[in-house]
N, C-alpha and C positions, 0 to 999 in steps of 0.2 A: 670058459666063462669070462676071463682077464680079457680075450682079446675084444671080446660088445663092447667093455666100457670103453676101451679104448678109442675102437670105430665110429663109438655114437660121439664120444667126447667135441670132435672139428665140427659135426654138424652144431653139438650145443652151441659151441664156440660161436661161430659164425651167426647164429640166430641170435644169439647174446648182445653180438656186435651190432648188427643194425639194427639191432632195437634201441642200444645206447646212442649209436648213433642218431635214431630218429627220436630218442629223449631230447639229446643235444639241439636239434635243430626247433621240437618243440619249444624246448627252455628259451634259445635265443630268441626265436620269433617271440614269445612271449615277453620277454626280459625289453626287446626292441620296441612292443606294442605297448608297454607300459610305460616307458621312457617319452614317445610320442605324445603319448596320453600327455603326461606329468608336464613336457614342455608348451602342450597347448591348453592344458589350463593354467599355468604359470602365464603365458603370451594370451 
């Protein structure tokens, strides 16, 4: 039974990953599109 969690463990891992990864790139893009926003209503 020790050695499933083990096995499933890199899969979780790796899904984990590009999911934060693809938070990361949502955030920026978001962070980037609000910034635009903010300088073209400022301009």
């Amino acid at each position: 039974m020790s050695d499933t969690p083990r096995h499933e463990e890199p899969l979780d891992d790796t899904e984990t990953y590009q999911w934060l990864q693809l938070l990361k790139l949502l955030l920026t893009i978001a962070v980037a599109g609000l910034t635009c926003l903010e300088l073209l209503g400022v301009l």
